[in-house]
CHARMM internal coordinates of N, CA and C (Angstrom, degrees):
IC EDIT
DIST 1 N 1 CA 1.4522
DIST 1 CA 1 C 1.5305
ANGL 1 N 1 CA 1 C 108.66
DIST 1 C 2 N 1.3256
ANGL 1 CA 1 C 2 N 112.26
DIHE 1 N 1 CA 1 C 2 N 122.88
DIST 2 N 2 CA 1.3781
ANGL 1 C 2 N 2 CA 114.85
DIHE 1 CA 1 C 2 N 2 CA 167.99
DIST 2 CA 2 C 1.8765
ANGL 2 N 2 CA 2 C 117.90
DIHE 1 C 2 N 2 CA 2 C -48.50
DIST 2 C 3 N 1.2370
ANGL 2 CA 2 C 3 N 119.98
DIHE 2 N 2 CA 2 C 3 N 160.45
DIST 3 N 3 CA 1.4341
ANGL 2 C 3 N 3 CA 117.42
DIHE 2 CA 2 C 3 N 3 CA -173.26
DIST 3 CA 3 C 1.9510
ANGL 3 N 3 CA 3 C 103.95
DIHE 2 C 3 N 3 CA 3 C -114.67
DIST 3 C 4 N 1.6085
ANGL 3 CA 3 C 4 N 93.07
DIHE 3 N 3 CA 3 C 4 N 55.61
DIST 4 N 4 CA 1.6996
ANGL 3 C 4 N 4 CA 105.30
DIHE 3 CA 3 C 4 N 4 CA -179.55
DIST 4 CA 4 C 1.6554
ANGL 4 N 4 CA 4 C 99.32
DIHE 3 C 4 N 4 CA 4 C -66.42
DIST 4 C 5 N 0.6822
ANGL 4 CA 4 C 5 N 98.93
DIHE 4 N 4 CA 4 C 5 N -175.73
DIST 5 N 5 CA 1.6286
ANGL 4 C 5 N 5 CA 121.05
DIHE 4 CA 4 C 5 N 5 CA 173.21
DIST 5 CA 5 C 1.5644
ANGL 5 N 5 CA 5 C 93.84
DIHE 4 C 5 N 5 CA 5 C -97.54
DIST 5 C 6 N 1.0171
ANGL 5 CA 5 C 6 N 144.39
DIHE 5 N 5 CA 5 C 6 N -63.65
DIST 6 N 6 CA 1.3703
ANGL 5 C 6 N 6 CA 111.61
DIHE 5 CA 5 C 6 N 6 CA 173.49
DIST 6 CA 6 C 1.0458
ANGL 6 N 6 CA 6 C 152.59
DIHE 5 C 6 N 6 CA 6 C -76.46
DIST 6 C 7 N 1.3726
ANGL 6 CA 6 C 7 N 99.08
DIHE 6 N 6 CA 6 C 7 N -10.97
DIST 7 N 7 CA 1.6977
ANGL 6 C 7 N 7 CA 135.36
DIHE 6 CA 6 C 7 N 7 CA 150.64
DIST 7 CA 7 C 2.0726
ANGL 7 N 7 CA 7 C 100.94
DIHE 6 C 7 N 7 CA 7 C -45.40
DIST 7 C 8 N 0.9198
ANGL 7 CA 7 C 8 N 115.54
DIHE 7 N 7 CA 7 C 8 N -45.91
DIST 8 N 8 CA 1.0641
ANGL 7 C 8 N 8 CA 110.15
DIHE 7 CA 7 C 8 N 8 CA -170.76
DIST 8 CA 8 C 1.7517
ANGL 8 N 8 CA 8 C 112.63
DIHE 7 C 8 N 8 CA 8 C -100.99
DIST 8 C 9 N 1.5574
ANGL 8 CA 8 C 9 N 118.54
DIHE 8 N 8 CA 8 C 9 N -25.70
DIST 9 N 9 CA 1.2858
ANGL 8 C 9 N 9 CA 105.68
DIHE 8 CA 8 C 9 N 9 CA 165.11
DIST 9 CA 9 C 1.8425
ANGL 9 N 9 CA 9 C 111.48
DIHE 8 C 9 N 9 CA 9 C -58.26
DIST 9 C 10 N 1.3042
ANGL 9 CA 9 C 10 N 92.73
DIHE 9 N 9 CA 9 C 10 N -36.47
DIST 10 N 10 CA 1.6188
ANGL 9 C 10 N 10 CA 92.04
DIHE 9 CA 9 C 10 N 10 CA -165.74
DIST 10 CA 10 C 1.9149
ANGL 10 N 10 CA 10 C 109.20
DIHE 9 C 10 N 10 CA 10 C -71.76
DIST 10 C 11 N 1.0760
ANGL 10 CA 10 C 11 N 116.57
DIHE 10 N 10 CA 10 C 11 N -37.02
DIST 11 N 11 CA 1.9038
ANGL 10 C 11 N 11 CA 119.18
DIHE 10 CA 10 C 11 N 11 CA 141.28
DIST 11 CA 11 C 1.2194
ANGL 11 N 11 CA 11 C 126.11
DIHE 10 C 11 N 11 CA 11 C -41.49
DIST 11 C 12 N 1.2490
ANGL 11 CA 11 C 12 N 114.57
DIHE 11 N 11 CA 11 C 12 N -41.91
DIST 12 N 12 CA 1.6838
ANGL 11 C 12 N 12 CA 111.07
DIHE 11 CA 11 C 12 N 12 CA 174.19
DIST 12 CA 12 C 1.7550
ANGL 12 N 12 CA 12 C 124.66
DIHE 11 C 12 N 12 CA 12 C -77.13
DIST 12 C 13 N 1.5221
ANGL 12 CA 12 C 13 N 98.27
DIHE 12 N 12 CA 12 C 13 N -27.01
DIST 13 N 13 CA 1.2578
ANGL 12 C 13 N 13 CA 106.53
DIHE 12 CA 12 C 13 N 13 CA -177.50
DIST 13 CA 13 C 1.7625
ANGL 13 N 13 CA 13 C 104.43
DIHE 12 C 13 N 13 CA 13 C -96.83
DIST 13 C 14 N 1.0728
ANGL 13 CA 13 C 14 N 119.71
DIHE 13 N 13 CA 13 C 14 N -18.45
DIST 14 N 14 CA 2.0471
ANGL 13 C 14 N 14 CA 107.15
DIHE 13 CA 13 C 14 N 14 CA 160.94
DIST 14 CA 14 C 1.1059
ANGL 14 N 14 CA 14 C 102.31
DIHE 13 C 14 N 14 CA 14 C -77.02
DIST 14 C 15 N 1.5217
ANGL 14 CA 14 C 15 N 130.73
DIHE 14 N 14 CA 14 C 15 N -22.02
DIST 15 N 15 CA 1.2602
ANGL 14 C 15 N 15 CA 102.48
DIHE 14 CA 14 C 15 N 15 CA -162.68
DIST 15 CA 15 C 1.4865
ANGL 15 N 15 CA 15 C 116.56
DIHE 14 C 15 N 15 CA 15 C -112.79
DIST 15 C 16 N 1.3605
ANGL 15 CA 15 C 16 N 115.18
DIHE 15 N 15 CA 15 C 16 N -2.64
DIST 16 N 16 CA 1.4145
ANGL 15 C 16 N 16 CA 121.08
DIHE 15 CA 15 C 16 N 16 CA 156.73
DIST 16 CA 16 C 1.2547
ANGL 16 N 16 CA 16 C 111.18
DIHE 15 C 16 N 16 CA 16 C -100.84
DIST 16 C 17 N 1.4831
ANGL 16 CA 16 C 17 N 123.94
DIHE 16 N 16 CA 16 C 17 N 35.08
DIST 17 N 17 CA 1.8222
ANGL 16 C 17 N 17 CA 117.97
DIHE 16 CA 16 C 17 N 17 CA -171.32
DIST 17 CA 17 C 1.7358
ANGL 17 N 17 CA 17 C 75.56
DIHE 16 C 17 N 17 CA 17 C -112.50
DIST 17 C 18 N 1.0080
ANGL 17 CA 17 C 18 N 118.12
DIHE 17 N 17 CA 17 C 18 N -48.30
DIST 18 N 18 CA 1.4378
ANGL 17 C 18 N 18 CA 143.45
DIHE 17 CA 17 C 18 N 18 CA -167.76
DIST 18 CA 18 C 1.5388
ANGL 18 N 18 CA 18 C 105.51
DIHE 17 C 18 N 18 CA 18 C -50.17
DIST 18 C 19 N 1.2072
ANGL 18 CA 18 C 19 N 116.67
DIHE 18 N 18 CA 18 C 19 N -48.97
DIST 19 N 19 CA 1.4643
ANGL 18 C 19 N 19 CA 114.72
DIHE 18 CA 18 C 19 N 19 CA -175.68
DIST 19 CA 19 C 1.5906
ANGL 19 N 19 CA 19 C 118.51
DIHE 18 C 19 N 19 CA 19 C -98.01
DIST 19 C 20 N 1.8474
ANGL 19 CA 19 C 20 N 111.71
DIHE 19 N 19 CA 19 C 20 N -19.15
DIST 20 N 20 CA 1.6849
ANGL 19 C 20 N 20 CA 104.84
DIHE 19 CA 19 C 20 N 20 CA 176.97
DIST 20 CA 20 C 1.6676
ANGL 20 N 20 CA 20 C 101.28
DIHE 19 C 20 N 20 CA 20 C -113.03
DIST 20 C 21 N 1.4173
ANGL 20 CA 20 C 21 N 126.10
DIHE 20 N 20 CA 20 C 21 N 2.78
DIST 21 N 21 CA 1.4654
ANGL 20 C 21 N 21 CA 102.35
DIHE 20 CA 20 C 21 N 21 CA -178.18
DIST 21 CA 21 C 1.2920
ANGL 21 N 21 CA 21 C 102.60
DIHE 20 C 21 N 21 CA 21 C -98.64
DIST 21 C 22 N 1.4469
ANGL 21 CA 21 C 22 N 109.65
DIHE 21 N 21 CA 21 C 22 N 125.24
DIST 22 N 22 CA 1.6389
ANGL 21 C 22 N 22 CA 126.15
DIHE 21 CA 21 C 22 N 22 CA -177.03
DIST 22 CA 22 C 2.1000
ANGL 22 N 22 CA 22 C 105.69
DIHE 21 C 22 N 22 CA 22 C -121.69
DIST 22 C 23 N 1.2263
ANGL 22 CA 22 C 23 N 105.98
DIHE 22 N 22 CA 22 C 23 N 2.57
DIST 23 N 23 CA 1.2314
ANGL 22 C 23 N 23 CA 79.03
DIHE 22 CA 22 C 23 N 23 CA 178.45
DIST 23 CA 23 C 2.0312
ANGL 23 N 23 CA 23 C 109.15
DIHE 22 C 23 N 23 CA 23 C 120.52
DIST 23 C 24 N 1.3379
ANGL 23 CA 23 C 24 N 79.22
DIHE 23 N 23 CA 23 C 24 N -50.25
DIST 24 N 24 CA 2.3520
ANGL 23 C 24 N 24 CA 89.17
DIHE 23 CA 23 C 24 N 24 CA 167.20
DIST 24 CA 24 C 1.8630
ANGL 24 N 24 CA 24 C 85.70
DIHE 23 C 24 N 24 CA 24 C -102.97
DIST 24 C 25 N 1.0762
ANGL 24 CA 24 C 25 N 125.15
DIHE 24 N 24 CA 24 C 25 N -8.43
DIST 25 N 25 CA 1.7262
ANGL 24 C 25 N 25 CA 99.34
DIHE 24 CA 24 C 25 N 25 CA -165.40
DIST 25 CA 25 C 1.8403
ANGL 25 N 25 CA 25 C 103.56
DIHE 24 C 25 N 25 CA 25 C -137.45
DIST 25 C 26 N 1.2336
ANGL 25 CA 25 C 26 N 105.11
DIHE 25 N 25 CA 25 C 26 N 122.66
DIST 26 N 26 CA 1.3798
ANGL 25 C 26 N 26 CA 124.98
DIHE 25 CA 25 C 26 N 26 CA 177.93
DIST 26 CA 26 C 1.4201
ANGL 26 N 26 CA 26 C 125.86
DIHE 25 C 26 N 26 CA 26 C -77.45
DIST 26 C 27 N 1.2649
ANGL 26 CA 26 C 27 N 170.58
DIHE 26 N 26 CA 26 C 27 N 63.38
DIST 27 N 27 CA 1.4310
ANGL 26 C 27 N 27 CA 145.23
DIHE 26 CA 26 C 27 N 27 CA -157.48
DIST 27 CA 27 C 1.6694
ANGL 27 N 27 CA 27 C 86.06
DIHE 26 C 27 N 27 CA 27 C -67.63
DIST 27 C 28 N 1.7279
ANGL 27 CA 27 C 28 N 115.21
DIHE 27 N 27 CA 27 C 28 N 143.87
DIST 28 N 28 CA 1.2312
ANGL 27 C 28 N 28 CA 136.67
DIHE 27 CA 27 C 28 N 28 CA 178.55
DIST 28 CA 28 C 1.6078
ANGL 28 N 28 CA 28 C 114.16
DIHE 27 C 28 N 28 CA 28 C -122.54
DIST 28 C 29 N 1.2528
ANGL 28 CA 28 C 29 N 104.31
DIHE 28 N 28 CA 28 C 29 N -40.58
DIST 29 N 29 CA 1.9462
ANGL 28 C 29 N 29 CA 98.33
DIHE 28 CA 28 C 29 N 29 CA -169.96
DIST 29 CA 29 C 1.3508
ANGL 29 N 29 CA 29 C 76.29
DIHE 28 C 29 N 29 CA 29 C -157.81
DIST 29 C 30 N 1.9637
ANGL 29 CA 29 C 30 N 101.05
DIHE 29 N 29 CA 29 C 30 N 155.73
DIST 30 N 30 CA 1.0304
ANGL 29 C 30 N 30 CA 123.84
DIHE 29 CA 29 C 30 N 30 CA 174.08
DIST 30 CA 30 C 1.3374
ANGL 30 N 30 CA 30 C 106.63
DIHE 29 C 30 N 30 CA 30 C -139.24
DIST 30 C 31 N 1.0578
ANGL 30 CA 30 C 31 N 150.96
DIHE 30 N 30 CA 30 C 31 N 119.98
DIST 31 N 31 CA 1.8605
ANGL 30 C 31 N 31 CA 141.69
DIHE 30 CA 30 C 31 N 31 CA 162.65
DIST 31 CA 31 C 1.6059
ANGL 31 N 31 CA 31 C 118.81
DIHE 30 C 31 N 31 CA 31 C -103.00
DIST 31 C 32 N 1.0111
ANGL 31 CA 31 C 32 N 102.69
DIHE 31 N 31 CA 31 C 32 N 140.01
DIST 32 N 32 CA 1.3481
ANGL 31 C 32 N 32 CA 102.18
DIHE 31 CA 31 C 32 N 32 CA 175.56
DIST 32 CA 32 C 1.8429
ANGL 32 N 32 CA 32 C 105.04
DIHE 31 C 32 N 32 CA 32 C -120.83
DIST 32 C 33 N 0.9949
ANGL 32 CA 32 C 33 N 108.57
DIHE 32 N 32 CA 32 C 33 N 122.98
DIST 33 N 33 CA 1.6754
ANGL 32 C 33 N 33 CA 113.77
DIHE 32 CA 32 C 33 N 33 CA -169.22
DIST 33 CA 33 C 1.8359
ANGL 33 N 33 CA 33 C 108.22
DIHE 32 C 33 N 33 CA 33 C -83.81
DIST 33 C 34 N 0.8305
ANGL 33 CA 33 C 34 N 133.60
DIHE 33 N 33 CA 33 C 34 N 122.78
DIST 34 N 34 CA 1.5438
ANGL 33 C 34 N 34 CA 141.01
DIHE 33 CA 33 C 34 N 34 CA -167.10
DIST 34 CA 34 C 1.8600
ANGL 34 N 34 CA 34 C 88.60
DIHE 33 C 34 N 34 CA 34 C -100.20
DIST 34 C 35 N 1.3234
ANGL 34 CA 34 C 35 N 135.99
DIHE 34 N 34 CA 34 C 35 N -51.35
DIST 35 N 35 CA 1.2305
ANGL 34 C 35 N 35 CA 132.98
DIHE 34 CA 34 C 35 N 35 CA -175.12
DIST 35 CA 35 C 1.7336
ANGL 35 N 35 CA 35 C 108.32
DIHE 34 C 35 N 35 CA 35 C -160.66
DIST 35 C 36 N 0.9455
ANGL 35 CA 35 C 36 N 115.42
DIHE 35 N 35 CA 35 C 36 N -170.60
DIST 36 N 36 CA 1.3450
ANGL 35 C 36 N 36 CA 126.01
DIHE 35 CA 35 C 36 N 36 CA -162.78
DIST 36 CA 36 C 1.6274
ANGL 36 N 36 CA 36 C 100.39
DIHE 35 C 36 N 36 CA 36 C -45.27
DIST 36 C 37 N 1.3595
ANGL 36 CA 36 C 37 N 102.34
DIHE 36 N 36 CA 36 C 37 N -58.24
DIST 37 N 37 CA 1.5216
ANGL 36 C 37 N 37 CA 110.04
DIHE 36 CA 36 C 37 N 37 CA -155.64
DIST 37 CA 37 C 1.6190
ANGL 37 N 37 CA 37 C 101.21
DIHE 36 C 37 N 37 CA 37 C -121.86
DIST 37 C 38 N 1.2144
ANGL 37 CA 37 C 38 N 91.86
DIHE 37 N 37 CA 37 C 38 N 16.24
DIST 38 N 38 CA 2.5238
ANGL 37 C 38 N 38 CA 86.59
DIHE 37 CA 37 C 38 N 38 CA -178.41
DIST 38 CA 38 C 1.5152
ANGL 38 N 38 CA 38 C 77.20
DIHE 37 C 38 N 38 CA 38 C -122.90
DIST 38 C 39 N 1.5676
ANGL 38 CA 38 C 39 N 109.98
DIHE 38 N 38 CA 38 C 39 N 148.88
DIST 39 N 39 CA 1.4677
ANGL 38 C 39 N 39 CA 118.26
DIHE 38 CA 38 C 39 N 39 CA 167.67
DIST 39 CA 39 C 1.9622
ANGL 39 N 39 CA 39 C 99.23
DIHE 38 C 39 N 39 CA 39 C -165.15
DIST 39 C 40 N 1.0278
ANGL 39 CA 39 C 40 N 108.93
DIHE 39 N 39 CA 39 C 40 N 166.16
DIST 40 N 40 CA 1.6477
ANGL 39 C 40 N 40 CA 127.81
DIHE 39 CA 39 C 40 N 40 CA 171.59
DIST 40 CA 40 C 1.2964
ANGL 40 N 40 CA 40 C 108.28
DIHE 39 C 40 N 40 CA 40 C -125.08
DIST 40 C 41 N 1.5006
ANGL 40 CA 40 C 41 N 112.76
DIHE 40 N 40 CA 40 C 41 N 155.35
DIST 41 N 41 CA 1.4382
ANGL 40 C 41 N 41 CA 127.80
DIHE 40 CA 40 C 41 N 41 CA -136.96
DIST 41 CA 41 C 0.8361
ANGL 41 N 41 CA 41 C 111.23
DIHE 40 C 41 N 41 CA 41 C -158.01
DIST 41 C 42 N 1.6706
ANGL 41 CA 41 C 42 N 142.37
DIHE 41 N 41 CA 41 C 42 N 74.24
DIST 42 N 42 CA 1.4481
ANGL 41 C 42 N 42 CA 146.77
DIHE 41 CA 41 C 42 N 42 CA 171.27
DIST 42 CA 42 C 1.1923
ANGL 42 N 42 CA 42 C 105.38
DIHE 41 C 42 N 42 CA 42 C -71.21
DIST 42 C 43 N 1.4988
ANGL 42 CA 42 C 43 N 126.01
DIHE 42 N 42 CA 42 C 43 N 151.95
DIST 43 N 43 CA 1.6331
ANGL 42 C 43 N 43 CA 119.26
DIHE 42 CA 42 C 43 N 43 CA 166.79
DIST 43 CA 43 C 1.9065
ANGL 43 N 43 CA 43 C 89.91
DIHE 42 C 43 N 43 CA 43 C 174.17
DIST 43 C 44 N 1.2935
ANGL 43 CA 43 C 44 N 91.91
DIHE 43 N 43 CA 43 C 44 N 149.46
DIST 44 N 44 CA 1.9428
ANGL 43 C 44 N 44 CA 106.92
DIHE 43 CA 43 C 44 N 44 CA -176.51
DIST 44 CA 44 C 1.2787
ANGL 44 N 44 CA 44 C 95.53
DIHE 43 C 44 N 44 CA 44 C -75.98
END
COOR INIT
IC SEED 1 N 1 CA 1 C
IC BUILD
């Protein structure tokens, strides 16, 4: 897997959805910021 910025929002968000959603707790959006104003954006 390449190490894109969305390559990696979309890694960050399975893999912390995985360890805090129990049921009271959702993960919703994740961003990962590449520079000031460029960023990637996982979210259900």
């Amino acid at each position: 897997m390449n190490p894109t910025a969305e390559n990696i929002a979309r890694l960050v968000f399975e893999r912390l959805a995985e360890r805090v959603e129990d049921g009271r707790v959702r993960l919703e959006r994740v961003e990962v910021w590449e520079t000031p104003r460029s960023r990637a954006v996982c979210e259900r």
